[in-house]
C-alpha positions as CSV (number, residue, x, y, z in Angstrom):
1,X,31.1,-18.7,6.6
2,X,28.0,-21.0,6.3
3,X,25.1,-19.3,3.9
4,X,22.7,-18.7,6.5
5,X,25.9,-16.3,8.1
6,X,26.1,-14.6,4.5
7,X,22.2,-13.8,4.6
8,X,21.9,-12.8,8.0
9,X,24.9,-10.1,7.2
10,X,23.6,-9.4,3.9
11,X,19.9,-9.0,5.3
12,X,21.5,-6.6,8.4
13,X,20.1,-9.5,10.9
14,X,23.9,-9.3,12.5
15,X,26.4,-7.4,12.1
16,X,30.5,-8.0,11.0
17,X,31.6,-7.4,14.2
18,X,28.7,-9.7,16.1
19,X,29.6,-12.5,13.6
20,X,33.3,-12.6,14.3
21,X,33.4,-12.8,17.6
22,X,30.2,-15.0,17.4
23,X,33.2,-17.3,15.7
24,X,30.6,-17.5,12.8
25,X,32.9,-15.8,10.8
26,X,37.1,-16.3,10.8
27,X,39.0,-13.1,9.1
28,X,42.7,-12.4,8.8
29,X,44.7,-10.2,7.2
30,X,44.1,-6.1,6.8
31,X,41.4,-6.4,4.2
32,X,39.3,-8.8,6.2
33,X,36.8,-6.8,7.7
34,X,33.9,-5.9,5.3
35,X,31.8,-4.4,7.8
36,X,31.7,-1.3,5.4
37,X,30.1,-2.9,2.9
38,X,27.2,-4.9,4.7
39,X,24.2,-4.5,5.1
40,X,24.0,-4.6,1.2
């Protein structure tokens, strides 16, 4: 994911879910979603 992606999840500006299917983020495997750990 670009920087500007990280900050906007980090921040709370989008969330995991809007960011994957946005394509701004790709995820595999069963530890890929970190949606429980952002906003920080």
């Amino acid at each position: 994911m670009s920087p500007e992606t990280w900050l906007a999840l980090a921040l709370g500006r989008i969330d995991w879910a809007e960011a994957v299917t946005d394509g701004r983020v790709q995820v595999s495997g069963v530890r890929a979603d970190l949606s429980a750990f952002l906003p920080l």
